[in-house]
C-alpha positions as CSV (number, residue, x, y, z in Angstrom):
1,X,-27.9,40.6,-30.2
2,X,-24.9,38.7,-31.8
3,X,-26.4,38.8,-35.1
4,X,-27.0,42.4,-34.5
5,X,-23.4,43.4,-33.7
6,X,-22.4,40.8,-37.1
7,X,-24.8,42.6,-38.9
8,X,-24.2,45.6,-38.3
9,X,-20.3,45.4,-38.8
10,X,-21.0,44.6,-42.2
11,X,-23.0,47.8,-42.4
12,X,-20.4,49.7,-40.7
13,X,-18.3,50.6,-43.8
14,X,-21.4,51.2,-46.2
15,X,-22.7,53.6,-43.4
16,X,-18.9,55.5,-42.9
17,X,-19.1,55.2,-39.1
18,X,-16.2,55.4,-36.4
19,X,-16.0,54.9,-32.9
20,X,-18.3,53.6,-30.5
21,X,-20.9,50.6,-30.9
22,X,-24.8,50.8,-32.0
23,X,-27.7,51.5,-29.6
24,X,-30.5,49.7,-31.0
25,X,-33.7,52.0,-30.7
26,X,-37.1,50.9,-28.4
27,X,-38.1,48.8,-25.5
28,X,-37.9,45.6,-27.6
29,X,-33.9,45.7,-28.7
30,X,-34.3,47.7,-31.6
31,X,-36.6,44.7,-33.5
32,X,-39.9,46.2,-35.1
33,X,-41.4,43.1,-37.2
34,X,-38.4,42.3,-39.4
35,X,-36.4,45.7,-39.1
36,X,-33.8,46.4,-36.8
37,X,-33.3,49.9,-35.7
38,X,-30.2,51.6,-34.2
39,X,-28.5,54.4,-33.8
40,X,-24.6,55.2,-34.0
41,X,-22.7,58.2,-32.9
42,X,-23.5,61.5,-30.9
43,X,-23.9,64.6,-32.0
44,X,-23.7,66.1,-35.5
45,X,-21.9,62.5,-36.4
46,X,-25.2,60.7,-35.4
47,X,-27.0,58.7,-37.5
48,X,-30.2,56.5,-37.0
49,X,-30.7,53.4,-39.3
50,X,-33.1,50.8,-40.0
51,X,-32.4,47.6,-41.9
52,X,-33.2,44.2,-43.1
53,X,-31.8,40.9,-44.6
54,X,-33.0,39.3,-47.6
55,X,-35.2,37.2,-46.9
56,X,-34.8,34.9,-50.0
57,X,-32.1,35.2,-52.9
58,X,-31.8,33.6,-56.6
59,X,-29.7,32.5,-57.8
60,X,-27.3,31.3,-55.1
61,X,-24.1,32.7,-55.3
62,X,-21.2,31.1,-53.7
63,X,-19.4,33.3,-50.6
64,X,-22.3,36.1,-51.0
65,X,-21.8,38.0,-47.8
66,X,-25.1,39.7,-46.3
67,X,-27.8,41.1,-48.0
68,X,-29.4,44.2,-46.6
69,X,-31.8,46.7,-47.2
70,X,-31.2,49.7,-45.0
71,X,-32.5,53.3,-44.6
72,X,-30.3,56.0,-43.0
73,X,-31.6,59.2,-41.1
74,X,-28.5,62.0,-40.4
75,X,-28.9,65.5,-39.1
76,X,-28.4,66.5,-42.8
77,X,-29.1,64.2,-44.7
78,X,-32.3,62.3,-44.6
79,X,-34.3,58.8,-46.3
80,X,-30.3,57.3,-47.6
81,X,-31.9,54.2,-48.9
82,X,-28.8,51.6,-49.6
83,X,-29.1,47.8,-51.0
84,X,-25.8,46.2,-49.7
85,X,-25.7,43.3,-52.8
86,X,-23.5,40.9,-50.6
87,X,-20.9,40.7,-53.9
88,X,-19.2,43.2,-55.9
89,X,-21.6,44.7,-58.7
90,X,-20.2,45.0,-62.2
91,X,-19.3,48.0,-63.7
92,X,-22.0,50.0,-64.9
93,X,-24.4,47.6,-63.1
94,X,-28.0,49.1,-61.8
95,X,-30.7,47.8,-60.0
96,X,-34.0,48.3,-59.3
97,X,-36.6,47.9,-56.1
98,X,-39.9,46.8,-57.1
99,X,-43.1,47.6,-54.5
100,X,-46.7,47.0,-55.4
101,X,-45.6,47.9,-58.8
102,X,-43.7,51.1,-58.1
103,X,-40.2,50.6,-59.6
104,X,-36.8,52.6,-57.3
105,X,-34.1,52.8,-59.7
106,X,-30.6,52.7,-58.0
107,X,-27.1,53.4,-59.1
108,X,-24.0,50.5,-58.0
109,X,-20.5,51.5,-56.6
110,X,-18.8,48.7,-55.4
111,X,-20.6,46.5,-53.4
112,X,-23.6,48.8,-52.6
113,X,-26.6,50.4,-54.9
114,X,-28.1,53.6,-53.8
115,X,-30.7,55.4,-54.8
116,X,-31.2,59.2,-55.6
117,X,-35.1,59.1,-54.9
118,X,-35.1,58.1,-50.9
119,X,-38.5,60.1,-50.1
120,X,-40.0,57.6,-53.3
121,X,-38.7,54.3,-51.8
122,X,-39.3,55.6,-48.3
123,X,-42.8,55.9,-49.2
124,X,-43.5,53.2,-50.9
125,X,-41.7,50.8,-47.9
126,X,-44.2,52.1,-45.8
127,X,-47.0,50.9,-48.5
128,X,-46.0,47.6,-49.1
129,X,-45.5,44.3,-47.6
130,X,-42.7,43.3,-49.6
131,X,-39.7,44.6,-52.0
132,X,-38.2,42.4,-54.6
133,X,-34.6,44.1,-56.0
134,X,-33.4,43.1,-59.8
135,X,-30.0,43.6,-59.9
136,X,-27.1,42.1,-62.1
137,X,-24.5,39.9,-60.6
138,X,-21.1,38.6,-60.8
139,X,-20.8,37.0,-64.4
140,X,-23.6,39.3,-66.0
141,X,-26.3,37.0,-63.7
142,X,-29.7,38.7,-63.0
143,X,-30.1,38.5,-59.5
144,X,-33.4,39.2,-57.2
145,X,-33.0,39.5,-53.5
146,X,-36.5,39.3,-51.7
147,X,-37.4,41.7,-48.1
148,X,-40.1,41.8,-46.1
149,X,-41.5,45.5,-45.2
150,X,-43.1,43.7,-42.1
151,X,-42.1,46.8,-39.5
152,X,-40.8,49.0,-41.5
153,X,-43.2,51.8,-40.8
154,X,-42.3,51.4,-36.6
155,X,-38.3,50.9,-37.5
156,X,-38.8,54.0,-39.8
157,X,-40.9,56.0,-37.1
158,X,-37.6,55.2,-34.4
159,X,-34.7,56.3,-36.4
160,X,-37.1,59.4,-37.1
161,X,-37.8,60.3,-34.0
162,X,-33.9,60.2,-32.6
163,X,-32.6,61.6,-35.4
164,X,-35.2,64.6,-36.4
């Protein structure tokens, strides 16, 4: 659970949330395979999330804080799929998710990509057993940052269920 509360404060300003503390979703702590689930908030403020770590980076990058894959599920706004790069991108930086050879482009602001196609890399999570993400790094460096999709489809099926 410790890892989950320093987890999830680092996803706490990429997500925009307030006040009270995460409720990780199911019988088993909010863990499906290696996804975490959770929700945050009450009401029309609630959101439902599901994220990973990397599970393997190149090249090493000194101080890198966490990297995370995470999909977010709001009243209004549904399939927000984020890369948190761990380091500041550079300016006009992009990156792209790679799953059995569909390709999710993703814009970069500050120290998070998004993507404008959620539904596409939603779909293609729940397809695949692994998603490698090309991005550039401090200094111009190509970076790839490695996740396993290993219980996405359960996390995914949570945060979808509490937040509809």
């Amino acid at each position: 659970m410790r890892k989950f509360m320093i987890v999830f404060a680092a996803l706490t300003p990429v997500l925009g949330f307030a006040d009270s503390g995460p409720v990780p979703l199911g019988d088993n702590g909010g863990k499906f395979g290696d996804w975490t689930a959770a929700t945050y908030g009450s009401g029309s403020a609630k959101a439902c999330y599901a994220f990973t770590n990397a599970q393997a980076s190149s090249p090493v990058i000194p101080n890198r804080g966490p990297v995370m894959l995470t999909v977010v599920e709001r009243h209004d706004d549904h399939d927000e799929v984020t890369l948190a790069a761990g380091f500041t991108f550079p300016k006009k930086a992009s990156a792209v998710i790679s799953v059995n050879g569909t390709f999710i482009s993703f814009y970069t602001k500050g120290d998070t990509a998004y993507t404008s196609n959620g539904a596409l890399a939603v779909t293609s999570f729940q397809q695949g057993s692994s998603a490698s993400a090309a991005s550039t790094g401090p200094g111009g460096v190509a970076v790839t940052d490695n996740f396993s999709l290993a219980g996405f489809s359960d996390a995914y099926g949570a945060i979808t269920a509490a937040c509809p």
